[in-house]
CHARMM internal coordinates of N, CA and C (Angstrom, degrees):
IC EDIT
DIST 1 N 1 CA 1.4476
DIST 1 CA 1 C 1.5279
ANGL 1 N 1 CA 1 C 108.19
DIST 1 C 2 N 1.5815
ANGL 1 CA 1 C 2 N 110.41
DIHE 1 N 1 CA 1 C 2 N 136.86
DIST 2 N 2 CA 1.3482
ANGL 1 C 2 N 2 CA 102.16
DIHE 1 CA 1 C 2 N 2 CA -174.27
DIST 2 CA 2 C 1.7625
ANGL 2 N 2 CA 2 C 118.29
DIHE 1 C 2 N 2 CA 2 C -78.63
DIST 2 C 3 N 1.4594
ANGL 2 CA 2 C 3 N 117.60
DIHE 2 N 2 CA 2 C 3 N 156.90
DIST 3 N 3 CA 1.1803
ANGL 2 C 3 N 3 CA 107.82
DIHE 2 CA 2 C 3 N 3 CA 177.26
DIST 3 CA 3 C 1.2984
ANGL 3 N 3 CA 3 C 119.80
DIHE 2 C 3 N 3 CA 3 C -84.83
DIST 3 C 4 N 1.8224
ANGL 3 CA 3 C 4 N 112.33
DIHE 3 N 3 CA 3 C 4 N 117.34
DIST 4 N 4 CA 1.2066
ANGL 3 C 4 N 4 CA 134.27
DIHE 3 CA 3 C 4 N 4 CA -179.17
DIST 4 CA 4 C 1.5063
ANGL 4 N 4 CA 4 C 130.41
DIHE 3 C 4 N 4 CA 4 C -53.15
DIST 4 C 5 N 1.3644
ANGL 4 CA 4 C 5 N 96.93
DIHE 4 N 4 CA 4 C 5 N -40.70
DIST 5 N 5 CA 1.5170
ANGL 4 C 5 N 5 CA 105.91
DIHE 4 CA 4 C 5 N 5 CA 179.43
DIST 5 CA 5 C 1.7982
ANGL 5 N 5 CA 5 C 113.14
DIHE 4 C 5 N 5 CA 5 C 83.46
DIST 5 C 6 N 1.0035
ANGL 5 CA 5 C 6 N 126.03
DIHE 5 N 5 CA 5 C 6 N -172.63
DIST 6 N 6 CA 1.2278
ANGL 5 C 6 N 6 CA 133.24
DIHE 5 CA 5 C 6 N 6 CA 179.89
DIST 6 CA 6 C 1.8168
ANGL 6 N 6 CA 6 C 112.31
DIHE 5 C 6 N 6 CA 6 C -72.39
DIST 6 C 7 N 1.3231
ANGL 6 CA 6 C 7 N 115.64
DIHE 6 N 6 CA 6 C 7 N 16.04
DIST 7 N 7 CA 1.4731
ANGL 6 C 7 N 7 CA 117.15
DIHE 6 CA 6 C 7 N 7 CA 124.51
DIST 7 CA 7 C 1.4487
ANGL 7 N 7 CA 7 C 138.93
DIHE 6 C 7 N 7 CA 7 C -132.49
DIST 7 C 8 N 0.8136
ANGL 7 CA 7 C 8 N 74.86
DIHE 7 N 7 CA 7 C 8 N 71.19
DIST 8 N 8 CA 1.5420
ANGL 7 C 8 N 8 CA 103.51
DIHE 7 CA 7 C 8 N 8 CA -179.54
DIST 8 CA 8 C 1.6723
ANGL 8 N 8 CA 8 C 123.46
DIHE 7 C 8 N 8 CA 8 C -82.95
DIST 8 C 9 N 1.5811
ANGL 8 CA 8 C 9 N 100.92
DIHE 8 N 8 CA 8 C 9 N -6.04
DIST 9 N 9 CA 1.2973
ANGL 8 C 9 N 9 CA 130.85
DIHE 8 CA 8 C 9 N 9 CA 179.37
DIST 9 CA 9 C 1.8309
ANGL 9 N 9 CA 9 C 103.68
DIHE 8 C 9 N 9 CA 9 C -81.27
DIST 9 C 10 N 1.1001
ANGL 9 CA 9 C 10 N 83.36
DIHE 9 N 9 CA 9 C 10 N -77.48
DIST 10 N 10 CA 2.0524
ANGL 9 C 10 N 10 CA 126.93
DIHE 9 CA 9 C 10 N 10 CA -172.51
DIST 10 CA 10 C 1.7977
ANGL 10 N 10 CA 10 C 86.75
DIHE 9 C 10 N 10 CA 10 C -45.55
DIST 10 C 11 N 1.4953
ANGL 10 CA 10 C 11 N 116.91
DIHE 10 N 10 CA 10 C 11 N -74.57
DIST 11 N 11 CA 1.4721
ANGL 10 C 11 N 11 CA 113.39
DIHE 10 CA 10 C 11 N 11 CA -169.51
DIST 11 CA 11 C 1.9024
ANGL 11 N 11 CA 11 C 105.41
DIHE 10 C 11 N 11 CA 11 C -62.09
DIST 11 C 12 N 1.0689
ANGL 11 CA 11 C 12 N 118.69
DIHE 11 N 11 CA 11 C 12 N -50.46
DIST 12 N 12 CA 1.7409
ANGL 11 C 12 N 12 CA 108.18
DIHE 11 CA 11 C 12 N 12 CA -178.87
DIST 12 CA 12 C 1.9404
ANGL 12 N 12 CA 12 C 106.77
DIHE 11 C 12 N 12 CA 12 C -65.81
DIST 12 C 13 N 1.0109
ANGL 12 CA 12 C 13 N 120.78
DIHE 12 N 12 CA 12 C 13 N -6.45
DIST 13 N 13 CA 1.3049
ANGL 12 C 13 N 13 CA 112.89
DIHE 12 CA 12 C 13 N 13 CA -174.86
DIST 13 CA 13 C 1.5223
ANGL 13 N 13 CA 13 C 97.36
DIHE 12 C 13 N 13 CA 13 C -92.85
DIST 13 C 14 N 1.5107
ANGL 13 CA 13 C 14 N 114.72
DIHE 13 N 13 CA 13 C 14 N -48.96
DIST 14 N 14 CA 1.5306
ANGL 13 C 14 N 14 CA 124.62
DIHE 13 CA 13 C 14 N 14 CA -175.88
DIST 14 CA 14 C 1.7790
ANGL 14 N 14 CA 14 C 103.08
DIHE 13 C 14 N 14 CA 14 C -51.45
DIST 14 C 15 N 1.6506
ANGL 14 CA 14 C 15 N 123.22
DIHE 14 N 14 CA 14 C 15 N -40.60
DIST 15 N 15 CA 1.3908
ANGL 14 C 15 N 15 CA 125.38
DIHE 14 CA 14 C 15 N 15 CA -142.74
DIST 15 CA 15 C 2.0631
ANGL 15 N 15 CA 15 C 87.94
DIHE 14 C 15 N 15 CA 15 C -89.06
DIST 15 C 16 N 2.1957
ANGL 15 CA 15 C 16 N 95.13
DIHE 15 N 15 CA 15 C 16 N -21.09
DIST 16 N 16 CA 1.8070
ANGL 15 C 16 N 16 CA 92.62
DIHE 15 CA 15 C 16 N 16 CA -169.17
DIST 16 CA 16 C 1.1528
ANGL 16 N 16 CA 16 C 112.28
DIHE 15 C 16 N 16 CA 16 C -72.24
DIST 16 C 17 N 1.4623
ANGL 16 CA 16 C 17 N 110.76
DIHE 16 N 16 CA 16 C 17 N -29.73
DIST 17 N 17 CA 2.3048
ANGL 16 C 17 N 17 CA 136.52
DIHE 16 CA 16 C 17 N 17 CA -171.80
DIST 17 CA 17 C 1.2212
ANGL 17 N 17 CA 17 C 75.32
DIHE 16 C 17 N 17 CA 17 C -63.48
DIST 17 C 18 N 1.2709
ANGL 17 CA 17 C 18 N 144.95
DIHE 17 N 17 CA 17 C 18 N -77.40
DIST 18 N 18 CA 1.7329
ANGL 17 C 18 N 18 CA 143.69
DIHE 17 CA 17 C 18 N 18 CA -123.77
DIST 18 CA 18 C 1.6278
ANGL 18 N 18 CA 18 C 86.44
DIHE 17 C 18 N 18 CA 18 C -74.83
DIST 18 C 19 N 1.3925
ANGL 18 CA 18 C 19 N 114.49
DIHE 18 N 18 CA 18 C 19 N -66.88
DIST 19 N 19 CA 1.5620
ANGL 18 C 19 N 19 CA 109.98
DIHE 18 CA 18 C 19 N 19 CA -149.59
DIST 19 CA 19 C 1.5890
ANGL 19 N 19 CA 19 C 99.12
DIHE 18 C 19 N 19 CA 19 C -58.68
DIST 19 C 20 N 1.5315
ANGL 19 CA 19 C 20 N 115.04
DIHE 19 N 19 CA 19 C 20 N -33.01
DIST 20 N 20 CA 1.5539
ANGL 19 C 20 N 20 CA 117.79
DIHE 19 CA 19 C 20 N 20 CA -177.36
DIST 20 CA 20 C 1.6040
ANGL 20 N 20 CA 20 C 111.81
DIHE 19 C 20 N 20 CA 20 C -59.91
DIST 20 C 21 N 1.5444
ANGL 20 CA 20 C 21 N 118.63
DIHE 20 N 20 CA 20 C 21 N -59.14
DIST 21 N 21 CA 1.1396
ANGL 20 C 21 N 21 CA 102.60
DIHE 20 CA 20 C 21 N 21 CA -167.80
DIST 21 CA 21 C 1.6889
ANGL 21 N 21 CA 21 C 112.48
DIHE 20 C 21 N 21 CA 21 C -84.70
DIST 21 C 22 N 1.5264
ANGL 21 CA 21 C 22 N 102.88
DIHE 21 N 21 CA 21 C 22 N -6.93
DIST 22 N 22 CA 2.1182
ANGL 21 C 22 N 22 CA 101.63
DIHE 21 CA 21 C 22 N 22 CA 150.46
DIST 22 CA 22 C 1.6077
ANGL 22 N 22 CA 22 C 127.02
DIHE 21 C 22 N 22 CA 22 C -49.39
DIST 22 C 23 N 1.4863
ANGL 22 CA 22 C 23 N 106.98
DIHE 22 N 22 CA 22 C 23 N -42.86
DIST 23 N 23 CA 1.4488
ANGL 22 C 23 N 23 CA 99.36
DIHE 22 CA 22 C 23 N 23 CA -172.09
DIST 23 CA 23 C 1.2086
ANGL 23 N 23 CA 23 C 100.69
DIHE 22 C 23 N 23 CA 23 C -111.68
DIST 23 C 24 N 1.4278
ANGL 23 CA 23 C 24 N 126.61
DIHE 23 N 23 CA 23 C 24 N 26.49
DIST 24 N 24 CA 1.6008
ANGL 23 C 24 N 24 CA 134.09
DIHE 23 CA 23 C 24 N 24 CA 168.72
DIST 24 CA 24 C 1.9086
ANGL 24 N 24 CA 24 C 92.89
DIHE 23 C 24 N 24 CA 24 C -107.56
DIST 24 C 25 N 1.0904
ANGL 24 CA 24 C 25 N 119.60
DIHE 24 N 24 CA 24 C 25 N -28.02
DIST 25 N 25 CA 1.5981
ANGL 24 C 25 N 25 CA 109.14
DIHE 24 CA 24 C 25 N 25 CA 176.31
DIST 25 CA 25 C 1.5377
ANGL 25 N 25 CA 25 C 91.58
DIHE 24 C 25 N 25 CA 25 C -90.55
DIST 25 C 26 N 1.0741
ANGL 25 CA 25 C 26 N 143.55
DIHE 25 N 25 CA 25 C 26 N -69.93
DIST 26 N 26 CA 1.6105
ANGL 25 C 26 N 26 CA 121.31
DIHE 25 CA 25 C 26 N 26 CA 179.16
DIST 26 CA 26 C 1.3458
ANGL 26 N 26 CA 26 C 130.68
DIHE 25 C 26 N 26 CA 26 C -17.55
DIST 26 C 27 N 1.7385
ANGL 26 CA 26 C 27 N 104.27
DIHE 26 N 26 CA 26 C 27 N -57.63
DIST 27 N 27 CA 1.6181
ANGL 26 C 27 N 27 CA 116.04
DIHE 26 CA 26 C 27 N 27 CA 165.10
DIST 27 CA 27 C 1.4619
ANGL 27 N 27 CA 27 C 112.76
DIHE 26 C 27 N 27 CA 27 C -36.57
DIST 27 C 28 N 0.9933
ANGL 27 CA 27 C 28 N 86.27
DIHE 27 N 27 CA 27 C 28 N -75.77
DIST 28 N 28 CA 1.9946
ANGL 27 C 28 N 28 CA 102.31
DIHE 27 CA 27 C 28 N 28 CA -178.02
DIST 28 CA 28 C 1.3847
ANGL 28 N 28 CA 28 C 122.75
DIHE 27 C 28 N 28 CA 28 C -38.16
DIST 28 C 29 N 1.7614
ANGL 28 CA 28 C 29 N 103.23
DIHE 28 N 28 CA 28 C 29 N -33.48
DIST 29 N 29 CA 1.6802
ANGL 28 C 29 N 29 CA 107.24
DIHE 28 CA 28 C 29 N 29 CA 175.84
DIST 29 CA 29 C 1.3612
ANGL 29 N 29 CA 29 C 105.63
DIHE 28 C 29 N 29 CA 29 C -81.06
DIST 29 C 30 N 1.3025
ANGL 29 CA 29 C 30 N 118.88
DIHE 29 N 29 CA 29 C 30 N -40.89
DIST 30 N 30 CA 1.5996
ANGL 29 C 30 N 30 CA 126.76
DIHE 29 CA 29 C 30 N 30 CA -171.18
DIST 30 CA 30 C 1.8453
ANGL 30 N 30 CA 30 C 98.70
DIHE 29 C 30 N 30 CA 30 C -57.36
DIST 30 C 31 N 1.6520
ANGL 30 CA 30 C 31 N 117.58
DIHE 30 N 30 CA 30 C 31 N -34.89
DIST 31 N 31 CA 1.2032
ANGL 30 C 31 N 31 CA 109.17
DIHE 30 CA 30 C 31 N 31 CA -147.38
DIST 31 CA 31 C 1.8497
ANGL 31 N 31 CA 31 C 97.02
DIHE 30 C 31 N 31 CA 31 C -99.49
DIST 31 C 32 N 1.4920
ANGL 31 CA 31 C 32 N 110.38
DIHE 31 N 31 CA 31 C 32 N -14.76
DIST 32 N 32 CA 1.2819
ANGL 31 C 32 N 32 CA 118.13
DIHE 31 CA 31 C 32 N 32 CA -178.19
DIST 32 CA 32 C 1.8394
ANGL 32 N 32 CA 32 C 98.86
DIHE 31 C 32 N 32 CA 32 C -93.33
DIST 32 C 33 N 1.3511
ANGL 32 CA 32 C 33 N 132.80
DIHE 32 N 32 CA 32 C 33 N -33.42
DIST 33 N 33 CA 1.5306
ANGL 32 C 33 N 33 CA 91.20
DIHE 32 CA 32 C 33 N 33 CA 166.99
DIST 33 CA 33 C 1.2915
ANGL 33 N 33 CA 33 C 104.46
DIHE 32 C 33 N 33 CA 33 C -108.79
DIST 33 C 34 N 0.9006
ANGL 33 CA 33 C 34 N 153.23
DIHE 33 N 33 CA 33 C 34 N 59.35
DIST 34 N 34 CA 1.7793
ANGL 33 C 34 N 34 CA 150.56
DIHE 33 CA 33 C 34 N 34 CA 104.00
DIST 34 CA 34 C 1.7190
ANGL 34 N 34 CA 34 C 101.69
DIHE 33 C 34 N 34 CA 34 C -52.70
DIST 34 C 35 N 1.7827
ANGL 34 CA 34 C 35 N 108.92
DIHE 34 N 34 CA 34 C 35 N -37.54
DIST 35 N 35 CA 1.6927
ANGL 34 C 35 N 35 CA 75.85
DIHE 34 CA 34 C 35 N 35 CA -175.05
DIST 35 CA 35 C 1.6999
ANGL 35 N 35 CA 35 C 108.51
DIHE 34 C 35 N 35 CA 35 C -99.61
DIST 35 C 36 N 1.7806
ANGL 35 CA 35 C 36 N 113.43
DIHE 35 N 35 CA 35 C 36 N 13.36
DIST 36 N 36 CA 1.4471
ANGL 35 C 36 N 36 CA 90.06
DIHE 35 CA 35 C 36 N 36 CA -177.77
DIST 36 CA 36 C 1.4418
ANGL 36 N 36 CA 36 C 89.37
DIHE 35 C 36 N 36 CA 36 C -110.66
DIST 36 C 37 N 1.2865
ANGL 36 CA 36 C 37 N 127.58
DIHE 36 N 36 CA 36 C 37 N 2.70
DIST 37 N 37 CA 1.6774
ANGL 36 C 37 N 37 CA 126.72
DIHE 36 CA 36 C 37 N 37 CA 153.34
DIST 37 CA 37 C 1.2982
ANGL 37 N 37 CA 37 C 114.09
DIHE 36 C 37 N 37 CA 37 C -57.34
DIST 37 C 38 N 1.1861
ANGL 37 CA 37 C 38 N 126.34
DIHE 37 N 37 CA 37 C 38 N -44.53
DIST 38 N 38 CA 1.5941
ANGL 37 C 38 N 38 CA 153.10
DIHE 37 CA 37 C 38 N 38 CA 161.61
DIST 38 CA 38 C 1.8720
ANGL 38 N 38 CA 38 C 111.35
DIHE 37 C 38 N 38 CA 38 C -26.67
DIST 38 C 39 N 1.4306
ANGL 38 CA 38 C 39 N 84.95
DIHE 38 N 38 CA 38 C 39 N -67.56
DIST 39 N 39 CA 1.2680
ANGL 38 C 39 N 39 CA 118.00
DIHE 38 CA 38 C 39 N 39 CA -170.96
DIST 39 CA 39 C 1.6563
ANGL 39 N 39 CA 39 C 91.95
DIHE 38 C 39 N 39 CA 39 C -66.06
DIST 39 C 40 N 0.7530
ANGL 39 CA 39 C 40 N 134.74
DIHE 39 N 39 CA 39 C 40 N -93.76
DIST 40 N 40 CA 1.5888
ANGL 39 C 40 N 40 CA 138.76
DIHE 39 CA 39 C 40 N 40 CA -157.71
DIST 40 CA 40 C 1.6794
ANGL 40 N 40 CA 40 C 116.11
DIHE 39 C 40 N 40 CA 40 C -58.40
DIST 40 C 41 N 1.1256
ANGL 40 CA 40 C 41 N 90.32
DIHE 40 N 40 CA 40 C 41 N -28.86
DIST 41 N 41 CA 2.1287
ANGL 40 C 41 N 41 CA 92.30
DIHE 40 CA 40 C 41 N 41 CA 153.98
DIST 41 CA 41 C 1.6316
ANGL 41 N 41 CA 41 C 116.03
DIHE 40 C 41 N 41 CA 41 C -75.71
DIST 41 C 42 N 0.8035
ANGL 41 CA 41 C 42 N 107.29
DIHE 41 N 41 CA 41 C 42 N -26.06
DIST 42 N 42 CA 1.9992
ANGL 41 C 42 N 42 CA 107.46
DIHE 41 CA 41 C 42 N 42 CA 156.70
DIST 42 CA 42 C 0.9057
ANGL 42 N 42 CA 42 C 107.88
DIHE 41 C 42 N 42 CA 42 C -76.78
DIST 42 C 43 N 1.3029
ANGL 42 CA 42 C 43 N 124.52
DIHE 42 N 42 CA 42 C 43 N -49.66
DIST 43 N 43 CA 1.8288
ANGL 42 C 43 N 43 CA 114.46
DIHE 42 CA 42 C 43 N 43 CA -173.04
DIST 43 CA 43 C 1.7681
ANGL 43 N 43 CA 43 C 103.56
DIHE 42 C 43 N 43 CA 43 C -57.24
DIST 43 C 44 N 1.2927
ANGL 43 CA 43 C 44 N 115.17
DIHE 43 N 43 CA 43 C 44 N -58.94
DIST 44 N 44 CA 1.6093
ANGL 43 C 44 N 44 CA 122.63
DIHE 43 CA 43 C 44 N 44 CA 160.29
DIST 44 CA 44 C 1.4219
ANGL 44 N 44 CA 44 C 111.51
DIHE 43 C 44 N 44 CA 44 C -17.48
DIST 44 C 45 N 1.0234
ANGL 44 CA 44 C 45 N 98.09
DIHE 44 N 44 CA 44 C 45 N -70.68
DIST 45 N 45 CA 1.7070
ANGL 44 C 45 N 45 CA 115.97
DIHE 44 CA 44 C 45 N 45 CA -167.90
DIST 45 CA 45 C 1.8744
ANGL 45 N 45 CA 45 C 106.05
DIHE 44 C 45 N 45 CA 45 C -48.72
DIST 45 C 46 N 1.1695
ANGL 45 CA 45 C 46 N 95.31
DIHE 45 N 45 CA 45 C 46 N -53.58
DIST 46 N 46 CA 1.4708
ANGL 45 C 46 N 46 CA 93.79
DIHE 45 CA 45 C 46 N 46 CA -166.66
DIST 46 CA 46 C 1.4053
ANGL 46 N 46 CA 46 C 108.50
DIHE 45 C 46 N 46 CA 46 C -81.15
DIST 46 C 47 N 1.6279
ANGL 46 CA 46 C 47 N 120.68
DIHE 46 N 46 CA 46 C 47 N -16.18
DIST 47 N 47 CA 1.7325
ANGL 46 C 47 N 47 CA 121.35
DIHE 46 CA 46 C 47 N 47 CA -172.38
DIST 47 CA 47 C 2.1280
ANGL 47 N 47 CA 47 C 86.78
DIHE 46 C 47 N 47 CA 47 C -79.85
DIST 47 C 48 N 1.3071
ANGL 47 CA 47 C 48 N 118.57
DIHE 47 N 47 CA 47 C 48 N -49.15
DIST 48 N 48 CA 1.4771
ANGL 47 C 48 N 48 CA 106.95
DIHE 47 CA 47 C 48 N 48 CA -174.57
DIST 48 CA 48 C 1.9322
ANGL 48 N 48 CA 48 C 109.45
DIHE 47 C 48 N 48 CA 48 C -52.57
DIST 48 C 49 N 1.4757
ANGL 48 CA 48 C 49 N 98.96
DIHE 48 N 48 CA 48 C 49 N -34.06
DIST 49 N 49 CA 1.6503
ANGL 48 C 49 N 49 CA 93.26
DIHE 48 CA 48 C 49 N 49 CA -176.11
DIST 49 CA 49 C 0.9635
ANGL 49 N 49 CA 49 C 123.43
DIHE 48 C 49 N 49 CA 49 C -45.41
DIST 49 C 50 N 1.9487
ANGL 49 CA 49 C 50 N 102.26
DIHE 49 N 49 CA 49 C 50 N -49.04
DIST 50 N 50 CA 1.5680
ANGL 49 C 50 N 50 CA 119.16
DIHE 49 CA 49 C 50 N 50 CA -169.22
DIST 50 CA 50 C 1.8262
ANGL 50 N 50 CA 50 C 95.43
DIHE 49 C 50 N 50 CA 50 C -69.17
DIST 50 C 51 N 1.1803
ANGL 50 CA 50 C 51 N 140.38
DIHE 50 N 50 CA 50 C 51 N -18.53
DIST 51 N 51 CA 1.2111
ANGL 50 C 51 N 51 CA 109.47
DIHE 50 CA 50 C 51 N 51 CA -149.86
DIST 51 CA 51 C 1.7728
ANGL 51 N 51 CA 51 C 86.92
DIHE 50 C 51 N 51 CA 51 C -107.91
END
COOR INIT
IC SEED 1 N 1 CA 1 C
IC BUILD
């Protein structure tokens, strides 16, 4: 690891925000199409009923 110097604070806090809100937008994609996969197998569901 390279030597940071007296921010060594500022750069590991900046590198912790990034990785956090990286696998907080992954979550969010993973969790938004499960529900519009969700969503469009009902829509399915109910267009075979009607027919």
């Amino acid at each position: 690891m390279p030597d940071l110097g007296r921010y060594a604070v500022e750069v590991l806090s900046a590198y912790g925000a990034t990785i956090l809100l990286l696998i907080l937008l992954v979550l969010g994609s993973i969790w938004r199409a499960r529900r519009v996969l969700r969503d469009l197998r009902e829509a399915e569901a109910r267009k075979e009923a009607r027919s």
